[in-house]
C-alpha positions in Angstrom: 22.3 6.9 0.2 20.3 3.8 1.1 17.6 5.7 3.0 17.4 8.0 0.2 15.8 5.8 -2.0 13.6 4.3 0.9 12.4 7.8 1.7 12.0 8.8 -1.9 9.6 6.0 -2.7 7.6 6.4 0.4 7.7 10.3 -0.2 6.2 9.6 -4.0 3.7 7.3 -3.0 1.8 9.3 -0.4 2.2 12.6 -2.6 1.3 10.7 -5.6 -2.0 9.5 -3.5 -2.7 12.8 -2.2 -2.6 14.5 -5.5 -4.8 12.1 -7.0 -7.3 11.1 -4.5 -10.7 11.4 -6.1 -12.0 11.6 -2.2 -11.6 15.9 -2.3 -14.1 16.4 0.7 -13.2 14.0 3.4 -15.2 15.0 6.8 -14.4 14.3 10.1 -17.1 11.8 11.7 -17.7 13.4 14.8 -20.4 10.9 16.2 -18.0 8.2 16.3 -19.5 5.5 19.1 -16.5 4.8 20.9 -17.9 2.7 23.0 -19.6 0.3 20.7 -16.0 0.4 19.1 -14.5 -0.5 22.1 -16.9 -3.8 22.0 -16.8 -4.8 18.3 -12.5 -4.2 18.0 -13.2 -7.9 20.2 -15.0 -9.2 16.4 -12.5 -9.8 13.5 -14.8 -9.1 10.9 -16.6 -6.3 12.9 -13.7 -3.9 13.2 -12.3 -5.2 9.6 -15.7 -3.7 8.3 -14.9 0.1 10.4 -11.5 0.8 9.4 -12.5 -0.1 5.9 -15.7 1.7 5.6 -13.3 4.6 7.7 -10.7 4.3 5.0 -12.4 4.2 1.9 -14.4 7.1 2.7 -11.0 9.0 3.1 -9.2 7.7 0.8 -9.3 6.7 -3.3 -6.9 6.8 -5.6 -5.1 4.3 -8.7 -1.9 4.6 -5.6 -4.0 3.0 -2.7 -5.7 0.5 -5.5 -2.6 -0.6 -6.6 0.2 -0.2 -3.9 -2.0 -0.4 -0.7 -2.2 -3.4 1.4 -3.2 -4.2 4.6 -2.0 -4.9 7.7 -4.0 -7.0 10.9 -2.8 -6.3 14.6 -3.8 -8.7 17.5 -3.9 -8.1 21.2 -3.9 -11.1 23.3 -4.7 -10.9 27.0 -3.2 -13.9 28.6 -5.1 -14.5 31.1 -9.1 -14.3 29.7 -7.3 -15.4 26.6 -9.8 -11.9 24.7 -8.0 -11.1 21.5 -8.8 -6.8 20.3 -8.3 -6.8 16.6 -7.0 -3.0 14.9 -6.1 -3.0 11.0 -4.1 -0.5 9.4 -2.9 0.1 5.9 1.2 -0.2 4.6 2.8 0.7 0.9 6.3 -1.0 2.3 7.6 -3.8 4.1 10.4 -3.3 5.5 12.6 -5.9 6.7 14.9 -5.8 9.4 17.5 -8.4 8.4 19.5 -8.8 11.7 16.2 -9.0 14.0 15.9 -12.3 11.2 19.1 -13.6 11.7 18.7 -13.7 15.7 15.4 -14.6 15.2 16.8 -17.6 13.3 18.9 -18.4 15.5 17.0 -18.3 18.6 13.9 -20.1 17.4 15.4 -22.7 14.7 19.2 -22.6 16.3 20.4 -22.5 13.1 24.0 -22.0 12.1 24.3 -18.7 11.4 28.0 -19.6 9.4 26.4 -21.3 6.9 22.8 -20.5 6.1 21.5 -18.6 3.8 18.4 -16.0 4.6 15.7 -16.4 2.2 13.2 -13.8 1.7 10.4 -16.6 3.8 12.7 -16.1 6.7 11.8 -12.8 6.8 8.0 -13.3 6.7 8.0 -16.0 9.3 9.9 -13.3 11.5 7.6 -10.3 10.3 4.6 -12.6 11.8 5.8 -13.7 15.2 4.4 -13.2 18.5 5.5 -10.9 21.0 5.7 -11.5 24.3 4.5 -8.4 26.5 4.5 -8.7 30.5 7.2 -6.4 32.9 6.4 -2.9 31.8 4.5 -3.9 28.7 1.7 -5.4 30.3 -1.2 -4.2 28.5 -4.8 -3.2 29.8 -7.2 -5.6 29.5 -10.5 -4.4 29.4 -12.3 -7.7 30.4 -10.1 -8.3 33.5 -10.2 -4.5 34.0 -6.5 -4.1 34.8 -2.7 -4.7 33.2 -2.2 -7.9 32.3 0.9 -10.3 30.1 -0.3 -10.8 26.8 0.9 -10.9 23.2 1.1 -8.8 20.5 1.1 -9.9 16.9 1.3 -8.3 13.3 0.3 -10.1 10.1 -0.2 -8.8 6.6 -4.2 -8.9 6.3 -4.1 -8.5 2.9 -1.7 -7.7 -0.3 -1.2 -4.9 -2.8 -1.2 -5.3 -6.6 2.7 -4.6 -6.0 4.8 -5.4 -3.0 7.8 -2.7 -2.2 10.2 -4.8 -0.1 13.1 -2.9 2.0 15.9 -5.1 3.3 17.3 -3.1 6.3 20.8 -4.1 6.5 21.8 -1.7 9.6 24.0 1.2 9.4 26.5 1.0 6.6 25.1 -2.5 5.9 27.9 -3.7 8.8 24.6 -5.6 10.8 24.0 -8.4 7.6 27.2 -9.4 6.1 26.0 -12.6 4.7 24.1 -13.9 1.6 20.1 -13.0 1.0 18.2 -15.4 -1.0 15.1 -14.2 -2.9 12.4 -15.9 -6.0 12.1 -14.4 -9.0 8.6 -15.3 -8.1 6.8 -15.3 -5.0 4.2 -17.6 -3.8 2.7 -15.7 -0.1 -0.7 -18.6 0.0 1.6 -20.5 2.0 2.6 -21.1 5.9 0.1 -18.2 6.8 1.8 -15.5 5.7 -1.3 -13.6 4.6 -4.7 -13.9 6.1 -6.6 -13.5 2.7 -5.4 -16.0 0.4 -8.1 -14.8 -2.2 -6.3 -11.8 -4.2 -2.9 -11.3 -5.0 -0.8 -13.9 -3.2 1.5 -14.7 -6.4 4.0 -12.4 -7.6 6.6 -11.7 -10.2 10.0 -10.0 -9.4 9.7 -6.7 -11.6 12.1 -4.5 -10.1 15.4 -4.5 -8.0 17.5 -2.0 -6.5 21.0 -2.8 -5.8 23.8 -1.6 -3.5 27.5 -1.7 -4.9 30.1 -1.1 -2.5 31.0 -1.0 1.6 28.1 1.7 2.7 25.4 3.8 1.4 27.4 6.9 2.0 30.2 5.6 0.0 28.9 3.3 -2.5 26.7 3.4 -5.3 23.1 2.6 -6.6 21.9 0.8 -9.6 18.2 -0.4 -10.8 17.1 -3.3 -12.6 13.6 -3.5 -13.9 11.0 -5.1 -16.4 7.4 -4.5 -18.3 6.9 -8.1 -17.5 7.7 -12.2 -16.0 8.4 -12.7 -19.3 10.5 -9.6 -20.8 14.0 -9.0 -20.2 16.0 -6.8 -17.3 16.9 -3.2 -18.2 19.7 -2.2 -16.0 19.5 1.5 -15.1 23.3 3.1 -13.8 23.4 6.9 -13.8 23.0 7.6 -17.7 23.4 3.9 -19.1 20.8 2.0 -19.4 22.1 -1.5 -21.3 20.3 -5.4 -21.2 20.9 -7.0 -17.7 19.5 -10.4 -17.6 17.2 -12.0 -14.9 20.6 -13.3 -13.1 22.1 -9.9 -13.0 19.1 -8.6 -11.4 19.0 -11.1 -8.6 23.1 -11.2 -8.1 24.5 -11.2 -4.7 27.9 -11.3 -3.3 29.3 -10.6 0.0 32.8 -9.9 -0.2 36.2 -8.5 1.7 36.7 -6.2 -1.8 34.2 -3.8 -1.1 34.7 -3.1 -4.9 33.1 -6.6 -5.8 30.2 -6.3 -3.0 26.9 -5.9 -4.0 23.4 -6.1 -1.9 20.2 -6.3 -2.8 18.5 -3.4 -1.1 14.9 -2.8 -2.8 12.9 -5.4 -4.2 9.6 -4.8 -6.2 6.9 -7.5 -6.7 3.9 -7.2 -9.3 1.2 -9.4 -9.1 0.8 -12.7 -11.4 -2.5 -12.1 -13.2 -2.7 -15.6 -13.7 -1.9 -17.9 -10.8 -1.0 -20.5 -12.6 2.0 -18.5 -14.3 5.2 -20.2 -12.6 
């Protein structure tokens, strides 16, 4: 089942990081100055420096180190224009390929019928602003009340390698078109990441793939590599057999739901040299 494998990697990777953490006697920090908190989450680098001094402390393992990035959130009153900064750390992306589509079309009115979704799509739509006023005002501590503002996610920074999820809706029946995506990634570009200095070029290493009508009723298969230049292993049940990089990168939406297969898992590793293409 398509969740399945979601939940399985997520499940690894926090298990995986709590069995190996090297941090064995994590304390509580009871003198926390909430306050002064409260006045430094208005300083980018202020509150970058707490929740990293918070997490590190907590948290220290080759998991974090390697699959660990980070994510920055933004407030935005509208009216004193103050902007309250809060980071947080992710291991997945996960994609939600018809809030791109609508997105698409509302923003770029673009014909749905015959354009193709590329994996940048889905980062300019990850990293949009969201309007919150009605019931979502939110409290602005400056103007001491509720106010309209924005809200606004935006990877911070990168891990060593990116686990992307492509959410395709319930029996994939919300995304029944085409999904383009590099064999390498290049995220220095249009803003996508805030620091541009580590790990902004990547290498497709792994891909899982979806053959069939729905995860209840179709089947699973796994394509990966040591490196950008070694060859695709395709993994199905108990065969494993050469696959090259075209198999591991195939699409095709289809009325047989025998020849339909979906790209549901993608795995980037990081270029050690940026100038590797």
């Amino acid at each position: 089942h398509a969740a399945d494998a979601k939940d399985l990697i997520f499940f690894l990777l926090e298990k995986l990081h709590q069995e190996l953490n090297k941090i064995t006697n994590i304390k509580e920090d009871n003198n926390i100055d909430y306050a002064q908190l409260e006045k430094d989450s208005f300083d980018e680098n202020k509150m970058l420096q707490h929740f990293i001094k918070d997490y590190t402390e907590k948290n220290r393992s080759i998991i974090s180190d390697t699959f660990y990035g980070i994510i920055r959130s933004t407030m935005k009153c509208n009216d004193c224009q103050k902007i309250k900064y809060s980071f947080q750390t992710f291991n997945l992306l996960i994609f939600q390929l018809k809030n791109i589509k609508e997105y698409n079309q509302n923003t770029f009115n673009k014909n749905q019928d015959n354009y193709t979704i590329t994996i940048y799509d889905a980062f300019d739509c990850d990293k949009k602003e969201e309007l919150l006023d009605g019931e979502n005002m939110i409290y602005c501590n400056k103007c001491k009340g509720l106010r309209p503002g924005t809200h606004q996610q935006i990877i911070y920074s990168l891990p060593k390698v990116l686990i992307i999820i492509l959410n395709r809706g319930r029996n994939n029946q919300d995304f029944n078109k085409e999904f383009n995506f590099p064999s390498t990634l290049d995220l220095s570009i249009e803003g996508y990441v805030v620091n541009t200095q580590f790990n902004t070029q990547f290498y497709l290493q792994s891909v899982i793939t979806h053959l069939g009508e729905s995860g209840a009723g179709g089947h699973f298969i796994a394509y990966c590599r040591n490196g950008p230049e070694e060859d695709f292993l395709c993994y199905n049940d108990a065969v494993v057999s050469k696959a090259t990089i075209n198999d591991a990168m195939g699409s095709k939406i289809s009325e047989n739901v025998y020849e339909k297969r979906t790209p549901y898992i993608l795995v980037y590793h990081h270029m050690n040299n940026p100038e590797v293409k």
